[in-house]
C-alpha positions in Angstrom: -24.9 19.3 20.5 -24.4 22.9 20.0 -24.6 24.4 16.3 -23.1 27.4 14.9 -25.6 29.5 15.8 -25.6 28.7 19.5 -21.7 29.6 19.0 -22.3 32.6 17.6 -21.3 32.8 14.4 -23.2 33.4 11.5 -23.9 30.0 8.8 -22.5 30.2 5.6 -25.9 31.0 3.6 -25.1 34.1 1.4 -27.3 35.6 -0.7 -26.0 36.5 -4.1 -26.8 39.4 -6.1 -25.2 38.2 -9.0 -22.0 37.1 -11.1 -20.1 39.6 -9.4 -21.1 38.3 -6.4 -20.1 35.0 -7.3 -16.3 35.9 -8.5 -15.5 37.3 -5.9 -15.6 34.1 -3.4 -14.7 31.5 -6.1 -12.5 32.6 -9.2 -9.4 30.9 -10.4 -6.4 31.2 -7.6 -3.1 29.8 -7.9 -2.8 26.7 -5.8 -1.4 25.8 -2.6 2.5 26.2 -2.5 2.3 27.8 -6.1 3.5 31.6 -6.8 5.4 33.8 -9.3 8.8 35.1 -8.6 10.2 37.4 -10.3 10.0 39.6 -13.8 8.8 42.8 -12.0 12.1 44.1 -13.3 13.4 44.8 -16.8 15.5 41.5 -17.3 14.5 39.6 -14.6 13.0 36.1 -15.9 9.6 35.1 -14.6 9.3 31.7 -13.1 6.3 29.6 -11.5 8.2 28.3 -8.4 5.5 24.9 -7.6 6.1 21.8 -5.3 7.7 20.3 -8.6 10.1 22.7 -9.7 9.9 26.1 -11.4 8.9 26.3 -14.6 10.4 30.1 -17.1 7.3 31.8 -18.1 6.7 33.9 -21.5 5.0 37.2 -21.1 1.5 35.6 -21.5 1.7 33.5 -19.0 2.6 35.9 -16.5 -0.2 38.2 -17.3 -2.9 35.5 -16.8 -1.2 34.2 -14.0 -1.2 37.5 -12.0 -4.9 37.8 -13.0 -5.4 34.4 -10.9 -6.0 36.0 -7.6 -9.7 34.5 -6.7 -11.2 37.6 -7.7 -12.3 36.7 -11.8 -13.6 33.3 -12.6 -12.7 31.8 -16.2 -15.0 34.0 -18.6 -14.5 37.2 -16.6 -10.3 36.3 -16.8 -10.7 35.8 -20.5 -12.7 38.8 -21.3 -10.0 41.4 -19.1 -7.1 39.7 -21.2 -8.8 39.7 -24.5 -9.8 43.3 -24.0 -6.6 45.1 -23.2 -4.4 43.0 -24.9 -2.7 44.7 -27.8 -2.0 41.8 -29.8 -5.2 40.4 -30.3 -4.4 37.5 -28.3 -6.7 34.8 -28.7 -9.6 33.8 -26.1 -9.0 30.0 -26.6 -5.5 30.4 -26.3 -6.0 31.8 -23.2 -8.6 29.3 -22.2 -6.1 26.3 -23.7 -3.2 27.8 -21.1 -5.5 27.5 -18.4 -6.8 23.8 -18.9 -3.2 22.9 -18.9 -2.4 25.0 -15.6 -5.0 23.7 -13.6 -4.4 19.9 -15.1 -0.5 20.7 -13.9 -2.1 22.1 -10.8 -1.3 25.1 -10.8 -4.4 26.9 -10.5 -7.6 26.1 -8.5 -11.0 26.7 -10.2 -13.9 26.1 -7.8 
């Protein structure tokens, strides 16, 4: 039986220098089949287009949604909205849209 290092590749032991390390290879992603389409443009309606359906967006939902790329995980998404938002948006707001995104499955969170 020859292992991966007989193959030539290199095992998946990491070492990590921190949580910046760790963000980058597990933060929250939109799923499989999941993407936003549109409201780039002035008028043009953002949607979630999913397996079920698509599903109109507000503003707020777009924004944390386009911050779903695998890069943040949870706190780090939550501390980059919370900071630049204008409105004082709320962190368990934000934290209360993404338990129901992932439970909709929308979003992976490792």
């Amino acid at each position: 039986m020859s292992t991966d290092r007989d193959r030539g590749r290199v095992g998946n032991k990491t070492q990590r220098s921190g949580p910046a390390q760790k963000s980058k290879r597990g933060g929250l992603r939109l799923a499989r089949g999941v993407r936003l389409d549109g409201g780039e443009s002035k008028g043009d309606i953002p949607v979630l287009v999913c397996p079920t359906g698509k599903v109109q967006l507000n503003g707020s939902a777009v924004a944390i949604l386009r911050l779903c790329d695998g890069t943040r995980n949870r706190e780090e998404l939550v501390a980059e909205l919370t900071s630049r938002s204008r409105r004082h948006t709320l962190a368990a707001d934000i934290v209360a849209f993404l338990d129901v995104a992932r439970a909709r499955g929308w979003l992976i969170e490792p």
